[in-house]
C-alpha positions as CSV (number, residue, x, y, z in Angstrom):
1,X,-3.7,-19.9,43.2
2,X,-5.0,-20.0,39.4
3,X,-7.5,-22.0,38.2
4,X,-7.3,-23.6,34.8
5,X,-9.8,-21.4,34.1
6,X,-8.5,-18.2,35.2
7,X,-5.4,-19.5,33.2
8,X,-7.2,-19.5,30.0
9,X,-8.7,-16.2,30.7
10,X,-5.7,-14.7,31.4
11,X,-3.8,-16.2,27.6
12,X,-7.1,-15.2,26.1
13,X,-6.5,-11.4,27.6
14,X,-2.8,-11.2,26.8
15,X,-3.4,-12.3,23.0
16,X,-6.0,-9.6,23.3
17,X,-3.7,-6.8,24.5
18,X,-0.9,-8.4,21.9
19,X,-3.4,-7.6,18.9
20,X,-4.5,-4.1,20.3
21,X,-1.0,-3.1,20.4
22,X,-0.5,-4.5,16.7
23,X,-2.9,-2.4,15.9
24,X,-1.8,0.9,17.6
25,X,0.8,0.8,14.9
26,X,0.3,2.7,11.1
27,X,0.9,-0.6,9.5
28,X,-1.0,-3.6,10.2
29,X,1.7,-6.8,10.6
30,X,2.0,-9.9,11.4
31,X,1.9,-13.5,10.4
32,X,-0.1,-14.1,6.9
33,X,-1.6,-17.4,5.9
34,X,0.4,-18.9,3.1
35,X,-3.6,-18.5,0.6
36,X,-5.8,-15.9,1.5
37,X,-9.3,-16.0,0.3
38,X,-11.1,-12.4,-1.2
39,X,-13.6,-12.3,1.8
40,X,-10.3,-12.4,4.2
41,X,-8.6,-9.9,2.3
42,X,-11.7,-7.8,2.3
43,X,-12.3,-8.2,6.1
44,X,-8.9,-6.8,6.9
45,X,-9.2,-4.2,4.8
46,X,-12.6,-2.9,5.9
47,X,-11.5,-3.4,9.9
48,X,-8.4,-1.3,9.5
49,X,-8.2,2.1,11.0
50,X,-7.4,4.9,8.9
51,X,-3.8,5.4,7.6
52,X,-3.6,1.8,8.3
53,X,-1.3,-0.2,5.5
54,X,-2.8,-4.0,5.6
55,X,0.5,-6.1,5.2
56,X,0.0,-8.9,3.3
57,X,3.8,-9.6,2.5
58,X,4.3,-13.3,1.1
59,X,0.7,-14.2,0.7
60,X,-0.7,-16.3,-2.4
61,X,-3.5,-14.4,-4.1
62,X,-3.3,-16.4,-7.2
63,X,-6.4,-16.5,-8.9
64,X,-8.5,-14.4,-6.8
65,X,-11.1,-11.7,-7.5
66,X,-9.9,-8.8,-6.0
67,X,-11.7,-6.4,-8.4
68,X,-13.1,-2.6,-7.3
69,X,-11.4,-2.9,-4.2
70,X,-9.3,0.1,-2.3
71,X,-6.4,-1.6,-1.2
72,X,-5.2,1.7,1.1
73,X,-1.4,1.7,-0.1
74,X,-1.2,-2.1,1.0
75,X,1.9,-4.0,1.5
76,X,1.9,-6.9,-1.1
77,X,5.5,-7.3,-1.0
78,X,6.9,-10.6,-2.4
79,X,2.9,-11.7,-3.1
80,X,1.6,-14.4,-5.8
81,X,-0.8,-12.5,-8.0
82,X,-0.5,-15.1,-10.9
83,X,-4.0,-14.3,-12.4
84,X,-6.0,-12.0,-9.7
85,X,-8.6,-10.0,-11.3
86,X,-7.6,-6.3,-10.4
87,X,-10.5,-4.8,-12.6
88,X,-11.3,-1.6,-11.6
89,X,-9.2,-1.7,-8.2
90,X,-7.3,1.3,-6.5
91,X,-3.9,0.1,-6.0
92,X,-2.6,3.7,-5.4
93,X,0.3,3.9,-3.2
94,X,0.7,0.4,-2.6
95,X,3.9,-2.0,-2.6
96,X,3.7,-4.5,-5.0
97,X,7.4,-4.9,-5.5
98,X,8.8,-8.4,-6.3
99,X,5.2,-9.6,-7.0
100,X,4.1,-11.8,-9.3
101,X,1.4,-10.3,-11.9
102,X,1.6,-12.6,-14.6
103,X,-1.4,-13.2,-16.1
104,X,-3.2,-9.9,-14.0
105,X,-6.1,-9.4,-14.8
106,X,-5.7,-5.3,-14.9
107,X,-8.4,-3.5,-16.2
108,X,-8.3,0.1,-15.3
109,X,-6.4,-0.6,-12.2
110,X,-5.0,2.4,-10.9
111,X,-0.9,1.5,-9.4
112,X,-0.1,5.6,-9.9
113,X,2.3,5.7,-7.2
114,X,2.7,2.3,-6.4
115,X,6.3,0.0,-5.9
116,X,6.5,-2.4,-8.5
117,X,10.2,-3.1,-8.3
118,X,11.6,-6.1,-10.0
119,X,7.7,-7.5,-10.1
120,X,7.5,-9.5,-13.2
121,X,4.0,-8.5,-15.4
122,X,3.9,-11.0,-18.3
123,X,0.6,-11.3,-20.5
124,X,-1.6,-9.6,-18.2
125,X,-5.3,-8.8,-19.6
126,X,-4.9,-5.1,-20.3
127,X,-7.8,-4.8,-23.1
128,X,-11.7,-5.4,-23.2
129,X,-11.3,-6.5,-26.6
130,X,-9.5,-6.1,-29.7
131,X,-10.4,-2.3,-30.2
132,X,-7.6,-2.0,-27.6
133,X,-9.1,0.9,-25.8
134,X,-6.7,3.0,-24.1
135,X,-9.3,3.8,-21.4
136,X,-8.8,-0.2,-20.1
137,X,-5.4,0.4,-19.0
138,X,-3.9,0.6,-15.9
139,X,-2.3,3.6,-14.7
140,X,1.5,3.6,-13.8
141,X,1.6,7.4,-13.4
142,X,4.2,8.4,-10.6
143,X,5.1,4.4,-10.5
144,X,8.4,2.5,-9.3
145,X,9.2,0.3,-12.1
146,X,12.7,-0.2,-11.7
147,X,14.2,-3.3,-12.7
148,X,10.1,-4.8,-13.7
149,X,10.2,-7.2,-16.3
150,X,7.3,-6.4,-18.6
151,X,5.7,-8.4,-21.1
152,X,2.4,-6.8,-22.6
153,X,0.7,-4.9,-25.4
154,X,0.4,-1.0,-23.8
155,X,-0.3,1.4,-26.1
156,X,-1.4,4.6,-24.3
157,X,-0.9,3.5,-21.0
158,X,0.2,6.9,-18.9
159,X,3.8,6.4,-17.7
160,X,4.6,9.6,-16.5
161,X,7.0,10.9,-13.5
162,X,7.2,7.2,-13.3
163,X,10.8,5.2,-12.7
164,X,11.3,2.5,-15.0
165,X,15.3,2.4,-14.6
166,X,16.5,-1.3,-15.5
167,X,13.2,-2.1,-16.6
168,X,13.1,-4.6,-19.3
169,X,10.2,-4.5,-22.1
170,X,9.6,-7.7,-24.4
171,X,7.4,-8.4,-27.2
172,X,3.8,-9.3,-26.5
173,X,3.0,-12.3,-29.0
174,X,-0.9,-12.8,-30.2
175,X,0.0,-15.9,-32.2
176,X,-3.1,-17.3,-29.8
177,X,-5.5,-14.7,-31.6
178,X,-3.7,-15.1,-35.3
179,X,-1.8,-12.5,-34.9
180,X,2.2,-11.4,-35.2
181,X,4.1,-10.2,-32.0
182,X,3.9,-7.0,-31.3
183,X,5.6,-4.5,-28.7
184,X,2.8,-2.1,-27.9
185,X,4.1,1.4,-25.8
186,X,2.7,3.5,-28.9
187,X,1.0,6.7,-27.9
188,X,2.2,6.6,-24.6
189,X,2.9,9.2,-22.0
190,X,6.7,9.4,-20.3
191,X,6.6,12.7,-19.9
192,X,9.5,13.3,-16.9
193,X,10.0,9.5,-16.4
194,X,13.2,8.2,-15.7
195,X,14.5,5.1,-18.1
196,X,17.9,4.8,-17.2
197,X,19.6,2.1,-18.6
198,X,15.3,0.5,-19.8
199,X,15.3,-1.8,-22.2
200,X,13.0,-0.6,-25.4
201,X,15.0,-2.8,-28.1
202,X,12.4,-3.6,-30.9
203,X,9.6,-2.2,-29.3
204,X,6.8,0.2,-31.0
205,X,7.0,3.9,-29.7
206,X,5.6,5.4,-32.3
207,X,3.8,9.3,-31.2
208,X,4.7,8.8,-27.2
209,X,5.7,11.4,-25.3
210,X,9.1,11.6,-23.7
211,X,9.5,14.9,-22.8
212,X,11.9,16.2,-19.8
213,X,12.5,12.4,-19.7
214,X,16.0,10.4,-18.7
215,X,16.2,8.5,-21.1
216,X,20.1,8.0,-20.2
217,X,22.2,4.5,-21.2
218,X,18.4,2.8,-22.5
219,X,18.3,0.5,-25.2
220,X,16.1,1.6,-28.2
221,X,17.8,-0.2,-30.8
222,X,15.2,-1.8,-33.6
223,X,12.4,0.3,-32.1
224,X,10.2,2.3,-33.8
225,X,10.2,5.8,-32.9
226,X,8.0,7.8,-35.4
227,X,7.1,10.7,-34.7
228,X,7.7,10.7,-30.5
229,X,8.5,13.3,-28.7
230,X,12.1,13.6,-27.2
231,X,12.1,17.5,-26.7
232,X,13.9,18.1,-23.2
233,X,14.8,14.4,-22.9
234,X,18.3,13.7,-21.4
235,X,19.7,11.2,-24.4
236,X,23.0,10.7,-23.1
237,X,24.4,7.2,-24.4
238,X,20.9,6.0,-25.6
239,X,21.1,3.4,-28.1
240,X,19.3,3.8,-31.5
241,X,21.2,1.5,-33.7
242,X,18.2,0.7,-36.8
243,X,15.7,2.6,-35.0
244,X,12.9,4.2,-37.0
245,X,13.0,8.3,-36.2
246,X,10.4,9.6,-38.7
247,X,9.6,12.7,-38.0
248,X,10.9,12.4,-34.0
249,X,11.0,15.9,-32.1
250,X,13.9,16.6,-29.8
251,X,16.7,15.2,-31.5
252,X,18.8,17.7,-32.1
253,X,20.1,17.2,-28.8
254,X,21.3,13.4,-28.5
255,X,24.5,13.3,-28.4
């Protein structure tokens, strides 16, 4: 006959054996407090065996200082990041889609290869300072974008192989720093992305790279084009209704 004790022994052992078996698993699951803190997120991180993807599905981040950490391709699906400070993190691989980034602090945070499907990144800190350094940015290279709403100044950021289908780009106003609205992508690299259907409308392009791109049904109308690339780009049913094409390479073959 069990004790109480040997009862609790027993629970204690089969909670145990429950975790161990989570574990066994290449993804780590399970339930996720509704706010993590940075030393919890941490924690899990450091304890998880290699290959290991830490699944933090649904958590709020908001506000935290996640900076210079390797998040191993982590699950961050449907997360708050309203604000988290993502300087210098490695983001690589992860899924971030349906996240909140608004306000992201992302200084050279690398999301090359990442999800970030219908996330929403509005005025995120992209920029030391007003020198707008293209070395701050994050890097979207080989990145899911589809259907991302974007609101942010850019220019330079490294776009490539990544899929930005449905993706909607608005202006970035400065009217907090005296300045006018601007729609920074100038200088930037899309070299093989896929914009199918992206909405560019009135945003600056001026000298980015598009080459071997899809650029397929998107919306460039108002933008400002001068001098990018479009050599090799698929232009079928683009839209460049008042859009500026000084000196634009490639044209010869929209339709």
């Amino acid at each position: 006959m069990f004790k109480p004790h040997d009862m609790i022994q027993l629970s204690r052992r089969s909670v145990l054996t429950a975790v161990a078996l989570s574990l066994s698993y290449g993804q780590v699951r399970g339930a996720v407090p509704a706010k993590l803190t940075s030393r919890e997120i941490v924690r899990l991180l450091f304890e998880a065996r290699r290959e290991q993807r830490i699944d933090l599905s649904y958590g709020d981040l908001s506000g935290l200082d996640l900076s210079d950490i390797n998040f191993k391709g982590a699950v961050l699906h449907h997360c708050n990041l309203f604000g988290v400070d993502f300087t210098d993190a490695n983001l690589a691989g992860s899924d971030l889609s349906d996240t909140i980034l608004d306000r992201a602090v992302l200084l050279r945070t690398n999301l090359s290869n990442a999800s970030l499907r219908s996330a929403s990144i509005r005025r995120p800190a992209v920029f030391t300072d007003m020198r707008f350094y293209a070395g701050d940015l994050p890097l979207f290279r080989g990145s899911d974008l589809r259907s991302t709403q974007i609101t942010a100044r850019l220019d330079g950021a490294d776009f490539s192989r990544s899929d930005l289908s449905g993706a909607v780009f608005s202006l970035s106003s400065e009217r907090d720093l005296g300045g006018t609205p601007t729609g920074g992508l100038a200088n930037c690299d899309f070299t093989g992305a896929k914009l199918v259907n992206t909405n560019l409308s009135g945003m600056s392009l001026a000298f980015s790279i598009f080459r071997s791109a899809d650029l397929s049904g998107a919306n460039l109308e108002d933008a400002d084009l001068t001098r990018a690339d479009l050599t090799g780009a698929t232009l079928t049913n683009v839209k460049l209704t008042r859009a500026k094409l000084d000196g634009v390479l490639g044209l010869a073959t929209a339709p």
